[in-house]
py3Dmol code that shows the C-alpha trace and the ligand (Angstrom):
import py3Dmol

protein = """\
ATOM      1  CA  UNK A   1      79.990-226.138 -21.255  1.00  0.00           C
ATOM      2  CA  UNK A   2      79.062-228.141 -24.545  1.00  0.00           C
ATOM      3  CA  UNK A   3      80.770-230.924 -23.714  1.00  0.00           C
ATOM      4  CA  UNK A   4      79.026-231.081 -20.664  1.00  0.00           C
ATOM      5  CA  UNK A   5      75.502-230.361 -22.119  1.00  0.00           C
ATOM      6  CA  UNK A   6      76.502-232.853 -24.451  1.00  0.00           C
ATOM      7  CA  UNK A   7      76.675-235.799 -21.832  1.00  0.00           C
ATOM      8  CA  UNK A   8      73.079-234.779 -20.059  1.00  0.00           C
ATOM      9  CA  UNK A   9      70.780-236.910 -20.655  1.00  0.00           C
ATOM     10  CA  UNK A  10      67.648-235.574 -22.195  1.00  0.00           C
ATOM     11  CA  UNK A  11      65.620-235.050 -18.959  1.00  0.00           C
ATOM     12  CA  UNK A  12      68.733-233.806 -17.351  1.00  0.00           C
ATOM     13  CA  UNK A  13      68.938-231.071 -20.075  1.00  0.00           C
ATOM     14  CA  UNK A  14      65.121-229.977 -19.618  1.00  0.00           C
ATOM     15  CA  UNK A  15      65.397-229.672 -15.448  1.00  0.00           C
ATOM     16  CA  UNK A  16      68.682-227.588 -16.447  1.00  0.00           C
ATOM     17  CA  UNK A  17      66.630-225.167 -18.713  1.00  0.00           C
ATOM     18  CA  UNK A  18      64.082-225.194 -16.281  1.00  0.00           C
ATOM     19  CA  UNK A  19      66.292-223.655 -13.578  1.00  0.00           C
ATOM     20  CA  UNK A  20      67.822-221.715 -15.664  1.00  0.00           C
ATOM     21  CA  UNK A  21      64.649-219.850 -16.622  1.00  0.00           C
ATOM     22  CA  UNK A  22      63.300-219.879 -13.154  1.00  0.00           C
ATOM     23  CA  UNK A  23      66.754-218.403 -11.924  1.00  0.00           C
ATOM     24  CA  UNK A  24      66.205-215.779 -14.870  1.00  0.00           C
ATOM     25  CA  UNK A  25      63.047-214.514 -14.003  1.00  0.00           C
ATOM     26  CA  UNK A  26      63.745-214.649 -10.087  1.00  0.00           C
ATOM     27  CA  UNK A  27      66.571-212.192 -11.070  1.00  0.00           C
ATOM     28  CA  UNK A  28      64.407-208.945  -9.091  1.00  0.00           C
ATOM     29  CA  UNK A  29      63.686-211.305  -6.215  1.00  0.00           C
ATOM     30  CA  UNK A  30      67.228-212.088  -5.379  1.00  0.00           C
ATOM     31  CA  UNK A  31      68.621-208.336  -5.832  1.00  0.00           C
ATOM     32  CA  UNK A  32      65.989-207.650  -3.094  1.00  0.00           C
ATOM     33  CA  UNK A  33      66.984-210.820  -0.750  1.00  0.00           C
ATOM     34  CA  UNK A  34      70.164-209.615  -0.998  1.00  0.00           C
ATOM     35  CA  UNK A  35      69.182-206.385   0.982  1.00  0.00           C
ATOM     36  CA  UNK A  36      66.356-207.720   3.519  1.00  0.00           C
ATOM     37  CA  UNK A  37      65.472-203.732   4.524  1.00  0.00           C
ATOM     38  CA  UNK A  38      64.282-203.335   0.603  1.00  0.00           C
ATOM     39  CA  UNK A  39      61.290-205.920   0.767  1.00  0.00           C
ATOM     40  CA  UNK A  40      57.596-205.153   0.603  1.00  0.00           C
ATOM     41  CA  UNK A  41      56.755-204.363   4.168  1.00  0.00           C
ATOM     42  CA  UNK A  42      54.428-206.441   6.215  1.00  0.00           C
ATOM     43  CA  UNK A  43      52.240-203.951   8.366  1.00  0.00           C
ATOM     44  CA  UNK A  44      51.416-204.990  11.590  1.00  0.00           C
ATOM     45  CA  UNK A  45      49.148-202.285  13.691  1.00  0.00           C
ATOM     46  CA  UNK A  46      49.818-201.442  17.604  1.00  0.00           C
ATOM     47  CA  UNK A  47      47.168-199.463  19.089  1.00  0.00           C
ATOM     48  CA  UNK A  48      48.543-197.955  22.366  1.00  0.00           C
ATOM     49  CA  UNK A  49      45.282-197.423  24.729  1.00  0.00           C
ATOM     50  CA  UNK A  50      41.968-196.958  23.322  1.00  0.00           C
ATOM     51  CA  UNK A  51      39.423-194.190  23.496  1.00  0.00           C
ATOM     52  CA  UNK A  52      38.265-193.935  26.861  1.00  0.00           C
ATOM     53  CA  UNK A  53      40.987-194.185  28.491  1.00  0.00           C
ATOM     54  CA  UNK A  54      41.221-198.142  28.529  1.00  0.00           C
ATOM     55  CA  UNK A  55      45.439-198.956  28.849  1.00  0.00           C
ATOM     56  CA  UNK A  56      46.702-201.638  27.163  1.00  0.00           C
ATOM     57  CA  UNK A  57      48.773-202.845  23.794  1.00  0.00           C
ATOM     58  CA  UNK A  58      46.463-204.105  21.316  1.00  0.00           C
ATOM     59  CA  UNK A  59      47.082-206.924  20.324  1.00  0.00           C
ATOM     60  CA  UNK A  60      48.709-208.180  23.506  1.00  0.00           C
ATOM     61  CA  UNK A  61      50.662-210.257  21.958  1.00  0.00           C
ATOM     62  CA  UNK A  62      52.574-209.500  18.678  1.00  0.00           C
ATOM     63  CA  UNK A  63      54.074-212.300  16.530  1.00  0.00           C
ATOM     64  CA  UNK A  64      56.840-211.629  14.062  1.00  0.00           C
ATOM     65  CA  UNK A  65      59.378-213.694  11.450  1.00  0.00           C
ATOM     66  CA  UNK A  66      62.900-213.097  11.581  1.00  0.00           C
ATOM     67  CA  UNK A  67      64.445-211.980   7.819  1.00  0.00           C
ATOM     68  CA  UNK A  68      61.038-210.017   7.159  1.00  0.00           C
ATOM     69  CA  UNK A  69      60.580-206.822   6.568  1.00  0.00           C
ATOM     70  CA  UNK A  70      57.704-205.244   8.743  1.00  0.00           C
ATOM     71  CA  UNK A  71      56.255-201.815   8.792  1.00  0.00           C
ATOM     72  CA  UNK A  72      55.087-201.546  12.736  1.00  0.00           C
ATOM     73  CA  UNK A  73      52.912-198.648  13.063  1.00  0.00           C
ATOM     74  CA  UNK A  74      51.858-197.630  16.038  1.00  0.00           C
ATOM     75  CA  UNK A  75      48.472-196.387  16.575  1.00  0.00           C
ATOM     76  CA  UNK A  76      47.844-194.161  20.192  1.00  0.00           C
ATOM     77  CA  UNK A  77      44.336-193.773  19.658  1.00  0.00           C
ATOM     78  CA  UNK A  78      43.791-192.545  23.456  1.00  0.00           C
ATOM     79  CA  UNK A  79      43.867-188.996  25.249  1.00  0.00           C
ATOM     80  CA  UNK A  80      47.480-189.940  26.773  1.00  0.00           C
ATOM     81  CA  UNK A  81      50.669-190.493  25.795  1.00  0.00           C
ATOM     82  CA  UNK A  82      51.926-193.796  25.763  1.00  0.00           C
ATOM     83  CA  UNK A  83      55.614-196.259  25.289  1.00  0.00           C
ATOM     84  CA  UNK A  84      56.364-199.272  23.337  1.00  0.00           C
ATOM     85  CA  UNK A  85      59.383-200.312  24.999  1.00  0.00           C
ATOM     86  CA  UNK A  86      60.805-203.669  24.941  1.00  0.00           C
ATOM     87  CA  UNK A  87      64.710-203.901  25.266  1.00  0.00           C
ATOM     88  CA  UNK A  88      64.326-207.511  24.092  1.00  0.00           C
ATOM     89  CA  UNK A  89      62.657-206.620  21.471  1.00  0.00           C
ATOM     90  CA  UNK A  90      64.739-203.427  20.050  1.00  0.00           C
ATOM     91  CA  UNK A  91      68.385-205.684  20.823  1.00  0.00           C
ATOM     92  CA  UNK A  92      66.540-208.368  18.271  1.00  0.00           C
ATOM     93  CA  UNK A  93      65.886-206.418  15.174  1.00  0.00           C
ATOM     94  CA  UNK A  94      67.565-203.923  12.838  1.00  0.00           C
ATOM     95  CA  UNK A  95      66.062-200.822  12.639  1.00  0.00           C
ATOM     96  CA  UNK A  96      65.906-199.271   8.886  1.00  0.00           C
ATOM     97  CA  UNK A  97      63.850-196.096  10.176  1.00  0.00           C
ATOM     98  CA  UNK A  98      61.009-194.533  12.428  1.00  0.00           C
ATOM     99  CA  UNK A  99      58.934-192.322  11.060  1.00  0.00           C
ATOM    100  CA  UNK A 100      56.485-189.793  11.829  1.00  0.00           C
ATOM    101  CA  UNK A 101      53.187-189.770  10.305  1.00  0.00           C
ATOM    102  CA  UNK A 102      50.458-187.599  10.001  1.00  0.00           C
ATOM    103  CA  UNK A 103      46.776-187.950   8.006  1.00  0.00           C
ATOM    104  CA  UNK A 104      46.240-184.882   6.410  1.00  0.00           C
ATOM    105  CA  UNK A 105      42.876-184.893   4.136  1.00  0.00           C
ATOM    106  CA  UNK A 106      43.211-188.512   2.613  1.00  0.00           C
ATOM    107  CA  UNK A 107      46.780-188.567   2.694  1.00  0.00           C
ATOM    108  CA  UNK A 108      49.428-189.779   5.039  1.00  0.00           C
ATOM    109  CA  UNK A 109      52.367-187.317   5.067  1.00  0.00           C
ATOM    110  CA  UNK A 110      55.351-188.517   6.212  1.00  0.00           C
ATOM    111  CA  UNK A 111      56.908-185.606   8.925  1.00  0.00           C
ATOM    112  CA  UNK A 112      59.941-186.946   9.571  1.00  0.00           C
ATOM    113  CA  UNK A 113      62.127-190.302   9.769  1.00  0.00           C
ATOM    114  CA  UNK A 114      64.871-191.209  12.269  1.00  0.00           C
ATOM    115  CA  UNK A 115      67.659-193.842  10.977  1.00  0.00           C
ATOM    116  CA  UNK A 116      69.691-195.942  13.522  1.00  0.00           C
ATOM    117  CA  UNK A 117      68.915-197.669  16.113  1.00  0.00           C
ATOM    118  CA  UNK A 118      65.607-197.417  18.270  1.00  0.00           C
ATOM    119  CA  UNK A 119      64.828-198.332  21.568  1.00  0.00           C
ATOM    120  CA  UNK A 120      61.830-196.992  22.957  1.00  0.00           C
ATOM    121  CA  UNK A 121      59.033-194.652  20.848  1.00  0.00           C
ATOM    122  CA  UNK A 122      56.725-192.885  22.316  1.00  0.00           C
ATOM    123  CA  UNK A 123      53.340-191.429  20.525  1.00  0.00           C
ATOM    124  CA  UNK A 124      51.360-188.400  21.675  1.00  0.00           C
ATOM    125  CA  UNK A 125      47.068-188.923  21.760  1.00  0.00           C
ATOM    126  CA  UNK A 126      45.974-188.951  18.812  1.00  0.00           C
ATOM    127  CA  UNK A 127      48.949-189.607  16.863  1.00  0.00           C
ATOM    128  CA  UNK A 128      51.141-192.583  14.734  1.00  0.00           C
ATOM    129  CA  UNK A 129      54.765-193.489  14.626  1.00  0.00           C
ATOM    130  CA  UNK A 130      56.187-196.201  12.149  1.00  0.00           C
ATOM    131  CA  UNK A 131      59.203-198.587  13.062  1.00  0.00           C
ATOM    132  CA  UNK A 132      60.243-199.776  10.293  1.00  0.00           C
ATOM    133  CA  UNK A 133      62.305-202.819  11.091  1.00  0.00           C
ATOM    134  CA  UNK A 134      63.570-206.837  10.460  1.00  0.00           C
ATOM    135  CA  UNK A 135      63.355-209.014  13.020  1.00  0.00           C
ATOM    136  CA  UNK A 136      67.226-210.193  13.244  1.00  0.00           C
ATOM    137  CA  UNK A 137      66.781-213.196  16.141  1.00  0.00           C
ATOM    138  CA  UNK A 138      63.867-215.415  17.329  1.00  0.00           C
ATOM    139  CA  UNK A 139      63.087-215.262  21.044  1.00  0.00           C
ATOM    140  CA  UNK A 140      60.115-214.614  23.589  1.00  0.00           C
ATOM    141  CA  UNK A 141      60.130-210.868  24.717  1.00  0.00           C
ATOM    142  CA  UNK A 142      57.904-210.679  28.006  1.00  0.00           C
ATOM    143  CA  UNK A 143      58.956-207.200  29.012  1.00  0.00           C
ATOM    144  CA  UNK A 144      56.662-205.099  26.477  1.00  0.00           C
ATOM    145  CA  UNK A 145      55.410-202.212  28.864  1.00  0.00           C
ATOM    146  CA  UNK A 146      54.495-198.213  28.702  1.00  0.00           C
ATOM    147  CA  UNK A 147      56.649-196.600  31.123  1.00  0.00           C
ATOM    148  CA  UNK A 148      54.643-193.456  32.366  1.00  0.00           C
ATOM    149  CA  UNK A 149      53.358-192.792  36.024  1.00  0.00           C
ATOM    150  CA  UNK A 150      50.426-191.069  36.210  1.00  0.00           C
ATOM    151  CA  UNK A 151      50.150-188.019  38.138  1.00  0.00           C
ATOM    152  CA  UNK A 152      47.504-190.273  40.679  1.00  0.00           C
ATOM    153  CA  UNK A 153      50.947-192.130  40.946  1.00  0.00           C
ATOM    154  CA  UNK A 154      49.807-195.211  38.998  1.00  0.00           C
ATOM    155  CA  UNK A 155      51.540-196.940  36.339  1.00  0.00           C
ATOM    156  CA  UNK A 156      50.517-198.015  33.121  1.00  0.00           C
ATOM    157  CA  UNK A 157      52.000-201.290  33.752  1.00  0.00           C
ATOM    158  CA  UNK A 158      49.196-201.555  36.630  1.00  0.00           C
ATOM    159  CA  UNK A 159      46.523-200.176  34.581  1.00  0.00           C
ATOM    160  CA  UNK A 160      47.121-203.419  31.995  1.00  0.00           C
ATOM    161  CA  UNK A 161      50.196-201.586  29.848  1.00  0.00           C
ATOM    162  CA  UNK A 162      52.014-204.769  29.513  1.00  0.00           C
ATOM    163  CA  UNK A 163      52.521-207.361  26.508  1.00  0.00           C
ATOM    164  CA  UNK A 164      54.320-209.993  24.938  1.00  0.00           C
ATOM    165  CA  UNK A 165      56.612-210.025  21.310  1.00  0.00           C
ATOM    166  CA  UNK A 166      56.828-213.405  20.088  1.00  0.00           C
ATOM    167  CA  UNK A 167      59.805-213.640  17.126  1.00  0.00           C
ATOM    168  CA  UNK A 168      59.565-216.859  15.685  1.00  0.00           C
TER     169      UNK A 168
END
"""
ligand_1 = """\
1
CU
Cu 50.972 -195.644 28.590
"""
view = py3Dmol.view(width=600, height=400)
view.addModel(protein, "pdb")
view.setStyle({"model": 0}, {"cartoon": {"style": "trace"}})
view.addModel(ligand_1, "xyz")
view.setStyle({"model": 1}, {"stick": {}})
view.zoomTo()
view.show()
């Protein structure tokens, strides 16, 4: 190791130290890229239907990064229940838990979370569920969708309960 300092040239030296230190104090970064489920989460919000009964995923389209940690809650701000299913989706990311969430006063209690992996949720009016997930392939999922049938026999899908996940 001396004998090979010895050799560097001045400038070589300095970028050396300069890596070294940057290495040093990018020690807590790299213990949490080594587990991808341990990063800060990025929320994205869902709302499933809004007040009024208006159908529909909001935003229609949802954009994600693969190697990210997100926090997906989902928001079903409406008097029905409603699905977020998308197999495309749920075969492209690992799942490190759903949870249940409820606002109690000014705080969010957590009522229960679910490890493994998730296909479908569903969330009762009123209500929020958390996916907590990282995106583990890019690809275009068309087939977002709620799967109930009214008892008028109509499907969400026809009332506008359709949507697109974009994993780039
Ligand atoms: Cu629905």
């Amino acid at each position: 190791m001396i004998d090979t300092m010895r050799v560097m040239t001045t400038r070589g030296l300095v970028t050396s130290l300069a890596i070294a230190v940057a290495m040093f104090a990018r020690a807590d970064d790299a213990e949490a890229a080594g587990d991808l489920t341990r990063q800060e989460p990025v929320e994205v919000r869902v709302e499933l239907g809004r007040p009024g009964g208006q159908h529909g995923f909001f935003p229609r389209v949802i954009e994600f990064e693969t190697g990210r940690l997100y926090k997906l809650v989902l928001a079903n701000n409406s008097d029905h229940p409603h699905y977020f299913t998308s197999e495309g989706f749920a075969r492209s990311v690992f799942t490190r838990k759903a949870q249940v969430t409820q606002r109690v006063g000014d705080k969010l209690m957590v009522l229960a979370e679910f490890k493994g992996a998730i296909r479908e949720i569903e969330v009762y009016p009123g209500q929020t569920a958390e996916w907590w997930l990282v995106p583990v392939a890019a690809g275009r999922f068309d087939d977002l969708h709620c799967d109930i049938v009214d008892a008028d026999g109509k499907s969400h899908v026809a009332k506008g309960m359709v949507g697109s996940i974009v994993i780039k």
